[in-house]
C-alpha positions in Angstrom: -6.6 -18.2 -1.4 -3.4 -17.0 -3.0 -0.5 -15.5 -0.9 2.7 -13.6 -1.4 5.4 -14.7 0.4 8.5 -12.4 -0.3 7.8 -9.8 2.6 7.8 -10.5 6.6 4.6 -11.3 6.2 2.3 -12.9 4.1 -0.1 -10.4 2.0 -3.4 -12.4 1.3 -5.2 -11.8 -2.3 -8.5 -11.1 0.1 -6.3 -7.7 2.3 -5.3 -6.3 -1.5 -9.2 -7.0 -2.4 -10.5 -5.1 1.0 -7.5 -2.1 0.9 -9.2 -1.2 -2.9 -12.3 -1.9 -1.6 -11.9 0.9 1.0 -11.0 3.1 -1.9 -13.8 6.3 -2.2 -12.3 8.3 -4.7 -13.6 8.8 -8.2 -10.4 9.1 -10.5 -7.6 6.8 -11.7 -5.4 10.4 -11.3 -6.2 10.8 -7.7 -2.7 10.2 -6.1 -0.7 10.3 -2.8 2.6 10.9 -2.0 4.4 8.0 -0.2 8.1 7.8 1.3 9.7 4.1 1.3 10.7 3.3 4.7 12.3 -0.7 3.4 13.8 -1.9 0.0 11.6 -3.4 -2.4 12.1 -5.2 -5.6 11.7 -1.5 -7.3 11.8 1.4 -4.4 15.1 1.6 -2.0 14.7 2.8 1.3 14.0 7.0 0.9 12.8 7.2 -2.2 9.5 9.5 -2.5 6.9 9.2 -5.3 3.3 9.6 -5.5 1.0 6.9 -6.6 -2.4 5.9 -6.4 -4.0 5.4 -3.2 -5.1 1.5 -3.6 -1.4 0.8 -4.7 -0.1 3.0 -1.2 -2.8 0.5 0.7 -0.6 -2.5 -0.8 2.8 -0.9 -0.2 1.4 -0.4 3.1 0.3 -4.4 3.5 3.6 -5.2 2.4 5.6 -3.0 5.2 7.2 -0.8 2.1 5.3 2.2 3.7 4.0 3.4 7.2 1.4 5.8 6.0 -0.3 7.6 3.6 -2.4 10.7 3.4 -6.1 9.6 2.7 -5.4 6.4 4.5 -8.9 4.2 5.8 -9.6 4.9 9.4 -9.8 2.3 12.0 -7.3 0.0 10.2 -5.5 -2.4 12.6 -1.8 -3.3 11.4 
């Protein structure tokens, strides 16, 4: 099973699978506003944009985010 290693902790291909897997929207232009609460490679800390919910569950994995409107209930991170 592939893993990214850059962030505190390790993102698994199988989490990224499951987070667009909980995805029950019916558009690629369904989108979510998210705020950056860490630097990434791309984002800095305070930046807002809005993006597609499956990508806000892997900023979310990754610790970039801490929520996002739409979110999956019952998720345990």
């Amino acid at each position: 099973m592939a893993e990214e290693t850059k962030g505190a902790k390790a993102i698994t291909t199988n989490e990224i699978v499951k987070s667009q897997a909980s995805y029950k929207g019916n558009s690629q232009s369904d989108l979510v506003e998210i705020t950056i609460v860490k630097d990434g490679s791309f984002y800095k800390k305070g930046d807002k944009d809005k993006v597609h919910p499956t990508t806000a569950a892997i900023f979310k994995a990754k610790g970039l985010i801490d929520s996002y409107k739409g979110e999956p209930k019952g998720e345990t991170k």
